[in-house]
N, CA, C and O atoms as a GROMACS GRO file, in nm:
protein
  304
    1UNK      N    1  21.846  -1.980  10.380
    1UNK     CA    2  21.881  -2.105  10.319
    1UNK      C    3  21.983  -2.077  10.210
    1UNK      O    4  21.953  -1.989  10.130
    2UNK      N    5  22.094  -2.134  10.196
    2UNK     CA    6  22.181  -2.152  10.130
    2UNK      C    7  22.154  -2.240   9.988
    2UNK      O    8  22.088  -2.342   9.965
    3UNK      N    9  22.232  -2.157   9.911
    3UNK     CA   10  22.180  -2.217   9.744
    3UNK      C   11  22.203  -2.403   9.702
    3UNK      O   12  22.155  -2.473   9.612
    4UNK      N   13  22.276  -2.425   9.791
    4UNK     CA   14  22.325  -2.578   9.776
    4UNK      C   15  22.148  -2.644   9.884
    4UNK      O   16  22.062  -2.709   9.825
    5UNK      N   17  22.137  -2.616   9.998
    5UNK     CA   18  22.025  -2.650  10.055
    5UNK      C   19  21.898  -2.640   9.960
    5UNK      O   20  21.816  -2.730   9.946
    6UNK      N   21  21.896  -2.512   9.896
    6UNK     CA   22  21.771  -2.460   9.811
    6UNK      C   23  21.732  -2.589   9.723
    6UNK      O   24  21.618  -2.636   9.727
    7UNK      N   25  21.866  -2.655   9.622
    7UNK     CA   26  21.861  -2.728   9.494
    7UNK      C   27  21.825  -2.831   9.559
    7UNK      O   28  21.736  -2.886   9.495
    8UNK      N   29  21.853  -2.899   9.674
    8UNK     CA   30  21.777  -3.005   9.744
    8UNK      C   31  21.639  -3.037   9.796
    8UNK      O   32  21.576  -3.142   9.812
    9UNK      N   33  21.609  -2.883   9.821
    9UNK     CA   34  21.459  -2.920   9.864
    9UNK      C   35  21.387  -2.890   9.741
    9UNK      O   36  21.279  -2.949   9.745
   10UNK      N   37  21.405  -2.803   9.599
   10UNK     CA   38  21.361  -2.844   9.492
   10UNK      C   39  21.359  -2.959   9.466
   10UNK      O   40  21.250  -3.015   9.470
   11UNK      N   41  21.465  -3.028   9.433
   11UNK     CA   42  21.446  -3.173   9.375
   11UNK      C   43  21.383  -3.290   9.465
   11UNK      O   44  21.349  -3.402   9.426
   12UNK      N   45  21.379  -3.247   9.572
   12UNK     CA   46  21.242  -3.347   9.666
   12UNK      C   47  21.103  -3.276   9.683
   12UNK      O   48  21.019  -3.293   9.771
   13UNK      N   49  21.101  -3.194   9.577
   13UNK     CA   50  20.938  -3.079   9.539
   13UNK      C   51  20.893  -3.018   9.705
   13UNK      O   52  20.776  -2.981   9.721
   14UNK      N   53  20.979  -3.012   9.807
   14UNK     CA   54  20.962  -2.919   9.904
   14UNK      C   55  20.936  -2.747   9.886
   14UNK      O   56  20.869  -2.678   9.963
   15UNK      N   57  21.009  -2.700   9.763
   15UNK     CA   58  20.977  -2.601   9.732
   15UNK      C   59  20.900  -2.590   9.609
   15UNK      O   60  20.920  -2.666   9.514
   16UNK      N   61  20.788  -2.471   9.607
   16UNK     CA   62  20.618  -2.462   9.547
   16UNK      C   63  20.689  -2.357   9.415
   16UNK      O   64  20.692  -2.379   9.294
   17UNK      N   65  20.739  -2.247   9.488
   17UNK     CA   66  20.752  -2.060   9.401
   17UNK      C   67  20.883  -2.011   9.503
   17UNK      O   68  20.914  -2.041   9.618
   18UNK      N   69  20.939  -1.925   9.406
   18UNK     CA   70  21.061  -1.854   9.406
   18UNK      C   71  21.027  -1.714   9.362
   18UNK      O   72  21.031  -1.706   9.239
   19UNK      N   73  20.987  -1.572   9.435
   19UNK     CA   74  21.042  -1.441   9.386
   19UNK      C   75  21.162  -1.384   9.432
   19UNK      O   76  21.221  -1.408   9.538
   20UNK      N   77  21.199  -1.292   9.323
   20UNK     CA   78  21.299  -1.229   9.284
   20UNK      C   79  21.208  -1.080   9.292
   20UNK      O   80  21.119  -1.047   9.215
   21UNK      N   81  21.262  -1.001   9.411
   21UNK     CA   82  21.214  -0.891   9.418
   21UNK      C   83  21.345  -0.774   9.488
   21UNK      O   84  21.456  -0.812   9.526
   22UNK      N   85  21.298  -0.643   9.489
   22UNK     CA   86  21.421  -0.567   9.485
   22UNK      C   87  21.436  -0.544   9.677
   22UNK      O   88  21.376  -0.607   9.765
   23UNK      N   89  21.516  -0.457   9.689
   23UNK     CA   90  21.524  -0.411   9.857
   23UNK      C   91  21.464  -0.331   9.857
   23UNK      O   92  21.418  -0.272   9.759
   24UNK      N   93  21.447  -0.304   9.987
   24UNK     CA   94  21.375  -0.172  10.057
   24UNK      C   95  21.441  -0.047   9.990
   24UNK      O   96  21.365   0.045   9.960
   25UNK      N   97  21.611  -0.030   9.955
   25UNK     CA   98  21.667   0.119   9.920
   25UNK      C   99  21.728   0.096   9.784
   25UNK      O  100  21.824   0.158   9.737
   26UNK      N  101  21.655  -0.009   9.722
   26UNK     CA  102  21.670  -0.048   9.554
   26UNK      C  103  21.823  -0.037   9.521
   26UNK      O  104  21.872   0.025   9.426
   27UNK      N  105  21.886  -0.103   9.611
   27UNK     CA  106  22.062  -0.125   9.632
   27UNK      C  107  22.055  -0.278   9.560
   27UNK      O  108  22.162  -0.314   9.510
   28UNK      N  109  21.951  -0.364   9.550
   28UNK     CA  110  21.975  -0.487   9.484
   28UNK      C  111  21.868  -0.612   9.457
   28UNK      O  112  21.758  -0.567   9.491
   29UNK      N  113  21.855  -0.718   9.420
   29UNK     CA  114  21.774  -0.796   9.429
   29UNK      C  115  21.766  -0.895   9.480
   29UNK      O  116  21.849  -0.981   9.449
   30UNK      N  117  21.669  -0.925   9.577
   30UNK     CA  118  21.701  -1.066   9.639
   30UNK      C  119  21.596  -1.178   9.640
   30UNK      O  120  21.475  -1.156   9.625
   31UNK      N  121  21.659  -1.314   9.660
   31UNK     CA  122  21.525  -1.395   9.603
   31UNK      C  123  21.460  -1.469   9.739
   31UNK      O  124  21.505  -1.504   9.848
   32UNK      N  125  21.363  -1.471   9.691
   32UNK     CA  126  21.280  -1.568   9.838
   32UNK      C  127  21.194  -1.688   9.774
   32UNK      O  128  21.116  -1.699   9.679
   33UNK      N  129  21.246  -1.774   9.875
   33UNK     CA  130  21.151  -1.936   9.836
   33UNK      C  131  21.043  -1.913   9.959
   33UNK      O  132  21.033  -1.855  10.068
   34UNK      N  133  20.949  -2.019   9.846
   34UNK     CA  134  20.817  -2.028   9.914
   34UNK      C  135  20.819  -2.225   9.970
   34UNK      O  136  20.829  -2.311   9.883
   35UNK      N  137  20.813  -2.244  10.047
   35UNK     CA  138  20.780  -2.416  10.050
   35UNK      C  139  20.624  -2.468  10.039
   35UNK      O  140  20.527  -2.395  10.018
   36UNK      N  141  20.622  -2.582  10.054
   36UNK     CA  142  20.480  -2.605  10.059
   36UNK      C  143  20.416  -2.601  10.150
   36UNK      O  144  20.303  -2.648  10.144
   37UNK      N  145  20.467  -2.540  10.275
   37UNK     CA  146  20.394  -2.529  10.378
   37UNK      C  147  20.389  -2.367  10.395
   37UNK      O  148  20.367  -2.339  10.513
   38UNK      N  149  20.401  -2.267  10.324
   38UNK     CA  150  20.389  -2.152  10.295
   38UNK      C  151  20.474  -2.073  10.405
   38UNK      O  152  20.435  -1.972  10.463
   39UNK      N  153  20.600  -2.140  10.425
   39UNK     CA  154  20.683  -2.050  10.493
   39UNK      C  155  20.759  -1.998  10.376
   39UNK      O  156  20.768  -2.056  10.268
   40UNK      N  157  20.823  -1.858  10.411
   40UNK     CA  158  20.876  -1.795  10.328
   40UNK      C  159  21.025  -1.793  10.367
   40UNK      O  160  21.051  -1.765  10.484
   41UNK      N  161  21.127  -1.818  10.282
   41UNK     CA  162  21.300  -1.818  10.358
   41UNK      C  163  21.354  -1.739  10.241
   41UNK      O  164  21.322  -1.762  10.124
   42UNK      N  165  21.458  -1.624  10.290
   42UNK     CA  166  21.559  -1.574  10.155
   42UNK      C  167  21.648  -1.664  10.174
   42UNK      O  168  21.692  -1.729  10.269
   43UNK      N  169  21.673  -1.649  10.023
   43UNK     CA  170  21.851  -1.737  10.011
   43UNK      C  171  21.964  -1.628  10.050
   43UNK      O  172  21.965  -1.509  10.017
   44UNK      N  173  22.051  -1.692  10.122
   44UNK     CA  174  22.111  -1.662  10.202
   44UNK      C  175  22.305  -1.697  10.147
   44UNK      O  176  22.338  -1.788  10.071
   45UNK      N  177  22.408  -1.590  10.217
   45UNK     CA  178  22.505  -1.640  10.171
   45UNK      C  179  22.576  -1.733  10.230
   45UNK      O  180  22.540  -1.782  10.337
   46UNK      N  181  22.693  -1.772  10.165
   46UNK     CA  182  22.804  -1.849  10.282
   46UNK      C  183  22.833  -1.811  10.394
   46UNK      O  184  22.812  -1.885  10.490
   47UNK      N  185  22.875  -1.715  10.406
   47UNK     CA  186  22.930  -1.645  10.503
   47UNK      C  187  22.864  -1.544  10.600
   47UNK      O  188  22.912  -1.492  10.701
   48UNK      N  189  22.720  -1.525  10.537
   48UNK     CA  190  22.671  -1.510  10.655
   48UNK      C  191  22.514  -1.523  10.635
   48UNK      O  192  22.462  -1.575  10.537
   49UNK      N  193  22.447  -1.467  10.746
   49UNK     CA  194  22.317  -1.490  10.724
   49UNK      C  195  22.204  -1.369  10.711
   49UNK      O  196  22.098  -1.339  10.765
   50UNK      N  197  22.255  -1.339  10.651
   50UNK     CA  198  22.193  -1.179  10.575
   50UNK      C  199  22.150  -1.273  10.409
   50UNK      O  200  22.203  -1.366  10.349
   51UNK      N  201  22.027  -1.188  10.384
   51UNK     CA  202  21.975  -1.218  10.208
   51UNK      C  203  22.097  -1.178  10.157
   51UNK      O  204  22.171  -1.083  10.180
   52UNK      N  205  22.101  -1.278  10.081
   52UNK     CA  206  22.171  -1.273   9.952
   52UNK      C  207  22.152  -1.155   9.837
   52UNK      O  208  22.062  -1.155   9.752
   53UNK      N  209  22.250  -1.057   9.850
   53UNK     CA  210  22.210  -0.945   9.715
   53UNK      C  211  22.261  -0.971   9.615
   53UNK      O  212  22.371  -1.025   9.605
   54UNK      N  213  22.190  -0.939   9.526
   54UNK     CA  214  22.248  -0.948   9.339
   54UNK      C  215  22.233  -0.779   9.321
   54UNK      O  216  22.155  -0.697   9.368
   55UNK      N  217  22.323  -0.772   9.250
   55UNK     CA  218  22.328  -0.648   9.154
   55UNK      C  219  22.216  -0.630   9.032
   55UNK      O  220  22.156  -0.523   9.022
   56UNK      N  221  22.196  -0.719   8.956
   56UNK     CA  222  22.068  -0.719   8.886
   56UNK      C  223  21.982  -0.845   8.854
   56UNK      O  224  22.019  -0.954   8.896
   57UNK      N  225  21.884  -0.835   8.792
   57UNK     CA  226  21.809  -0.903   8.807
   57UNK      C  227  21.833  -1.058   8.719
   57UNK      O  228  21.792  -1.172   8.744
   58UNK      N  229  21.909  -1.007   8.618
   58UNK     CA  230  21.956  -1.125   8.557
   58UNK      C  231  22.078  -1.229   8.635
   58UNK      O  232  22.075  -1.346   8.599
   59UNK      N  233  22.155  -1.200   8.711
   59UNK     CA  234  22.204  -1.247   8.836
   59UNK      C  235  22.074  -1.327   8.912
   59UNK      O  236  22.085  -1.448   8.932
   60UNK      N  237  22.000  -1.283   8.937
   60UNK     CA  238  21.947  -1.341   9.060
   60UNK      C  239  21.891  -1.447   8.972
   60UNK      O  240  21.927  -1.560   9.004
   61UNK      N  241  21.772  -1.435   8.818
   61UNK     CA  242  21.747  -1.504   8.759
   61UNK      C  243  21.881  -1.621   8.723
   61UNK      O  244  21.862  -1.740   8.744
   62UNK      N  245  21.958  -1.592   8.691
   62UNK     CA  246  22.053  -1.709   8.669
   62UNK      C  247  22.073  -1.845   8.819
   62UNK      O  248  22.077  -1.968   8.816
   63UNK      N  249  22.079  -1.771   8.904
   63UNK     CA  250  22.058  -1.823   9.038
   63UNK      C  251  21.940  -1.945   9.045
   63UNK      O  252  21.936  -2.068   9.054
   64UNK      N  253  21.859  -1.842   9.036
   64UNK     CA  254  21.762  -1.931   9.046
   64UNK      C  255  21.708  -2.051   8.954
   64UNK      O  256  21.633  -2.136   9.002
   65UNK      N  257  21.746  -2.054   8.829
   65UNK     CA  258  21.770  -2.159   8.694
   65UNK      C  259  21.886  -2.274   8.759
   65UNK      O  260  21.883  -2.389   8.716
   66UNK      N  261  21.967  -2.240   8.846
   66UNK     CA  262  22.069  -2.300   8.870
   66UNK      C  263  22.054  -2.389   8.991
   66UNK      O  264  22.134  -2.470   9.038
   67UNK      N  265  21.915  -2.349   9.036
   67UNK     CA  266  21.866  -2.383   9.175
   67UNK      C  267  21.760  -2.509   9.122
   67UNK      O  268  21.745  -2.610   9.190
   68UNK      N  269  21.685  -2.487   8.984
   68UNK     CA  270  21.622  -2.579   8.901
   68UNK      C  271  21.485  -2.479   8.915
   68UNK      O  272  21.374  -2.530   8.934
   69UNK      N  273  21.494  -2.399   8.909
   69UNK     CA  274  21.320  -2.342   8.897
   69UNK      C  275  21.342  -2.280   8.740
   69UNK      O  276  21.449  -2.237   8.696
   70UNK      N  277  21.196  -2.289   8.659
   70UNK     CA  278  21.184  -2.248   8.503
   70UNK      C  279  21.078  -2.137   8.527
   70UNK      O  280  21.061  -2.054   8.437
   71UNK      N  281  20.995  -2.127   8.657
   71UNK     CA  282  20.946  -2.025   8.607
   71UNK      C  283  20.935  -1.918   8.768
   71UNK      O  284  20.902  -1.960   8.879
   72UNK      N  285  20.963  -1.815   8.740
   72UNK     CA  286  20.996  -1.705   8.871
   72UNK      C  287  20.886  -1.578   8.862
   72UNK      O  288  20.835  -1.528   8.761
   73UNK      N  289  20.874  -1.556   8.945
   73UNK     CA  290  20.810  -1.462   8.988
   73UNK      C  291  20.853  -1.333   9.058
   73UNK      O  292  20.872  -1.325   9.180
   74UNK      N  293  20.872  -1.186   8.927
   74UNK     CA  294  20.969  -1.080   8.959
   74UNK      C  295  20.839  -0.986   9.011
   74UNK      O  296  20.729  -0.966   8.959
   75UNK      N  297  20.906  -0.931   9.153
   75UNK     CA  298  20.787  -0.825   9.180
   75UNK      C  299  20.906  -0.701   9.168
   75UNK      O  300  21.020  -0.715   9.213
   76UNK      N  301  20.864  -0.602   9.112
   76UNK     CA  302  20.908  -0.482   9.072
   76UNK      C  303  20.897  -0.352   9.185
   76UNK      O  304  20.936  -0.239   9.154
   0.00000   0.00000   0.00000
């Protein structure tokens, strides 16, 4: 799901929780929404459909503030 899709299904409370957790070869961080039906989707880029990587974690946190979520959930 794309970050413009994401801010939409927030603001119609489709989405519950958002983590921000690292990759498999700790090359970056990527975030995953939870909906209320407990499917799990990464955000995803424009251009393609691979997770979205951030370089650090304050990136991805900004993302996700921008998406409308206040409180995230970082697994380390």
């Amino acid at each position: 799901m794309q970050e413009r899709e994401a801010r939409l299904l927030f603001e119609s409370n489709d989405l519950k929780n958002v983590i921000v957790e690292p990759t498999e070869n700790n090359s970056g961080w990527t975030i995953m929404m939870v909906d209320t039906n407990e499917n799990r989707q990464f955000l995803v880029s424009k251009r393609s459909n691979d997770p979205r990587l951030f370089k650090t974690t304050d990136a991805a946190l900004r993302c996700c503030v921008r998406i409308g979520f206040n409180q995230v959930e970082v697994k380390l």
